[in-house]
C-alpha positions in Angstrom: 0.0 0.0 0.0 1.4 3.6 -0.8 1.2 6.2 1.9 -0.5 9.3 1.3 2.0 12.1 -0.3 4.3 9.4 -1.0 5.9 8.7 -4.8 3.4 5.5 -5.7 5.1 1.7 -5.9 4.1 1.4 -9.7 5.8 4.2 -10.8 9.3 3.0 -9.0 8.7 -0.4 -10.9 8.1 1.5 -14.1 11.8 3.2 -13.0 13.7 -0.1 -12.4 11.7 -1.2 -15.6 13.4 0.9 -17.6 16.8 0.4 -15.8 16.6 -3.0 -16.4 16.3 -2.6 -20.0 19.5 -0.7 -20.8 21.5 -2.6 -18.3 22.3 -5.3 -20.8 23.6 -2.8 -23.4 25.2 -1.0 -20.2 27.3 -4.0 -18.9 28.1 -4.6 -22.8 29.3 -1.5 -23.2 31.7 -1.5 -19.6 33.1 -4.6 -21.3 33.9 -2.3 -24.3 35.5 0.1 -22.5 37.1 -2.9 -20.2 38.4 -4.2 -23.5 39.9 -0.5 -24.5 41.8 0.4 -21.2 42.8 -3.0 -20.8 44.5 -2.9 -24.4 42.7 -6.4 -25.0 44.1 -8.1 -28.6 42.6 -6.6 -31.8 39.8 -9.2 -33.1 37.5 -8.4 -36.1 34.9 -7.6 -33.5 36.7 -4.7 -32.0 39.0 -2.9 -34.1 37.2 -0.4 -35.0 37.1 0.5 -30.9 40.2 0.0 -30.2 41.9 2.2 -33.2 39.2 4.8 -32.4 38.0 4.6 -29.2 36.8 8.1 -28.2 33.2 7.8 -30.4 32.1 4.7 -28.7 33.5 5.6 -25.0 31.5 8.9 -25.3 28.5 7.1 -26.7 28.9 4.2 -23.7 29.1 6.6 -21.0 26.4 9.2 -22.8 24.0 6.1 -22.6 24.2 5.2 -19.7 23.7 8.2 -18.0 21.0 8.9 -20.3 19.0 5.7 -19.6 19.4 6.1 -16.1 18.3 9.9 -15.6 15.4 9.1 -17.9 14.3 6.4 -15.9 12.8 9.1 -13.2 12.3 11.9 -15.1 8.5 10.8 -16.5 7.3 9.6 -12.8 4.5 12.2 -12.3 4.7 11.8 -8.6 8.6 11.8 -8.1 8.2 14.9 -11.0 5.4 16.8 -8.9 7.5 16.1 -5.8 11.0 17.3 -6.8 10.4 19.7 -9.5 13.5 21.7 -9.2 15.5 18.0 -9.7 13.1 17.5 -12.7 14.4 20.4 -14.4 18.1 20.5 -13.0 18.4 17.2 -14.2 16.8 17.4 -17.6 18.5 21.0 -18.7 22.2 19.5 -17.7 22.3 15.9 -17.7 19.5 14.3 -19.7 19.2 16.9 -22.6 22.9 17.0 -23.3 23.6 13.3 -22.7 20.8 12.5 -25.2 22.9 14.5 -27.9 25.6 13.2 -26.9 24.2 10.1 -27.5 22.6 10.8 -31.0 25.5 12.6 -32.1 28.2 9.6 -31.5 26.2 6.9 -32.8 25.5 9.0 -36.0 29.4 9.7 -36.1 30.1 5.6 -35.8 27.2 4.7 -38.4 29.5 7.1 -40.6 32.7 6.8 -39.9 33.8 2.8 -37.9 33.7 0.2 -40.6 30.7 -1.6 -39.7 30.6 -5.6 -39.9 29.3 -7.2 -43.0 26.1 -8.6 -41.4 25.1 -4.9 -40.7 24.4 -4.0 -43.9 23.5 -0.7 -46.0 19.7 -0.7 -44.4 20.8 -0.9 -41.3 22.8 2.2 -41.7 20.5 4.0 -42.9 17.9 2.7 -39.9 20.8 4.5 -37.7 20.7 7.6 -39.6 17.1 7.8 -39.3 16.7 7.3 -35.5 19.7 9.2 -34.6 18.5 12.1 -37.0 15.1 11.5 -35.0 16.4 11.7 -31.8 18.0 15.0 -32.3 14.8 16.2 -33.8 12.7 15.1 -30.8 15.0 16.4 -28.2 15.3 20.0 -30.0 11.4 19.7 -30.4 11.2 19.2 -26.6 13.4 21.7 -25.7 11.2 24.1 -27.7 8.4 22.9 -25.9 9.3 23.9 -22.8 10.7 26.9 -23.6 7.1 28.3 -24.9 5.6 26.6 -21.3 3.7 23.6 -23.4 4.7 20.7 -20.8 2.4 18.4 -22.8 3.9 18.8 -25.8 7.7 18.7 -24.2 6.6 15.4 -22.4 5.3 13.7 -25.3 9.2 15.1 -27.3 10.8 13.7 -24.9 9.5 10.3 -24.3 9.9 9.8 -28.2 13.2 10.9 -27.9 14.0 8.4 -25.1 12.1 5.5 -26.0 14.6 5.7 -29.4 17.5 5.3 -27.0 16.6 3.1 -25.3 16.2 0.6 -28.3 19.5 -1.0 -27.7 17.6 -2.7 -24.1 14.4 -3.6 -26.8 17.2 -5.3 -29.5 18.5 -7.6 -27.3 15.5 -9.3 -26.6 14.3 -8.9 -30.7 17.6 -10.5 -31.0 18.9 -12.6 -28.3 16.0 -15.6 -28.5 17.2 -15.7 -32.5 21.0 -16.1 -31.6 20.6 -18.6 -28.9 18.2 -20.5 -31.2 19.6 -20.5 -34.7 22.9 -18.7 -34.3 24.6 -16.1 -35.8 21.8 -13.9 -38.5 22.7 -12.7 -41.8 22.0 -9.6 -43.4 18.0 -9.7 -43.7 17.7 -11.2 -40.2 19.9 -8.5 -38.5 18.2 -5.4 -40.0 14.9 -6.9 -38.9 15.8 -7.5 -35.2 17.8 -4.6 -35.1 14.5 -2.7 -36.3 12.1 -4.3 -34.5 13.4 -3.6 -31.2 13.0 0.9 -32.4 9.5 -0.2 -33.7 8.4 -1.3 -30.7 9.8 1.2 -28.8 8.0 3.3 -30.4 4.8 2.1 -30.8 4.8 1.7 -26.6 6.0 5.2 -26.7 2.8 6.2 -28.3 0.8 4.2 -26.6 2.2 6.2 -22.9 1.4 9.8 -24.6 -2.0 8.6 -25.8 -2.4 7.4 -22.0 -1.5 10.5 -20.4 -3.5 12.9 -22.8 -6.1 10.8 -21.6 -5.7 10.9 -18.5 -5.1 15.2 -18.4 -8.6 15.4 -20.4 -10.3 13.3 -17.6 -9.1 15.3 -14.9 -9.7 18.7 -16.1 -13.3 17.3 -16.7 -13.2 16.4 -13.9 -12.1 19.9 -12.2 -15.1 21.2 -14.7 -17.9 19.2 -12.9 -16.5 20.1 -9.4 
């Protein structure tokens, strides 16, 4: 049972939810890094991290903290109750993490020679939801700026449910690998893809929700 005032139970679960999803890419990407200060031996796998490995540490530690901070920040109750963290947290960690984030992941799509099962489409799937995810978090920032929380809440989740993709592509992609091995080409763009989709479909389905729910209560506040 929640106590009066308090930040409800569900909402924490949605929180560690969330968590939980990027911590597989998380620890993934501490091996990377593990791999990179360690000076493990060059392997087709990692090259491309080890000769260059300023992108993907950027875009490891960028992701992390972004999946993390973005965890609490849509939590209506821990939002009403700590406001001024809300918005400390969003102008200086999340909102510049997130391009850090987009940015560095469009820079790899462009410039680390990709493996062979990754393909052109793939690329191009990158350059789409990176080149989305800046748009959503500049759309969001705008939003506030002009005082239209709704639509700066709806940016944002967009924006985050994008990112955190790489938590939804491990399970699009995992049950494959365990079952049938490595993919090829066609395979890999369509697990890869369908872990965004999805994203953001639920995405949509939360900002339906809440408009929802806002319509509710103000006709609710009308009839009182």
């Amino acid at each position: 049972m929640d106590v009066p005032g308090s930040i409800p139970r569900r909402e924490w679960l949605i929180a560690a939810g969330l968590i939980l999803l990027a911590l597989v890419p998380s620890l993934a990407g501490m091996i990377r890094i593990g791999e990179i200060v360690s000076g493990a031996p060059e392997t087709l796998d990692n090259a491309r991290f080890l000769r260059m490995p300023l992108p993907v540490v950027v875009h490891i530690v960028g992701a992390l903290v972004y999946s993390v901070v973005g965890a609490f920040q849509f939590l209506p109750g821990l939002r009403r109750r700590h406001l001024a963290w809300h918005r400390f947290a969003g102008r200086y960690l999340l909102v510049p993490a997130g391009l850090v984030v987009a940015v560095s992941g469009l820079w790899m799509t462009a410039f680390y020679d990709s493996p062979p099962v990754d393909g052109v489409v793939l690329a191009l799937s990158r350059y789409l939801v990176g080149g989305l995810m800046l748009a959503f978090l500049a759309a969001g920032v705008a939003a506030i700026a002009r005082r239209d929380r709704s639509a700066h809440g709806a940016w944002m989740i967009r924006a985050y449910a994008l990112a955190l993709g790489a938590g939804t592509q491990v399970l699009t992609s995992g049950p494959f690998l365990l079952m049938f091995g490595e993919p090829d080409v066609v395979a890999r763009v369509v697990q890869m893809d369908a872990g965004w989709i999805i994203n953001a479909i639920v995405a949509e389905w939360v900002i339906v929700r809440r408009r929802a729910a806002r319509r509710r209560h103000r006709a609710a506040l009308a009839e009182a």
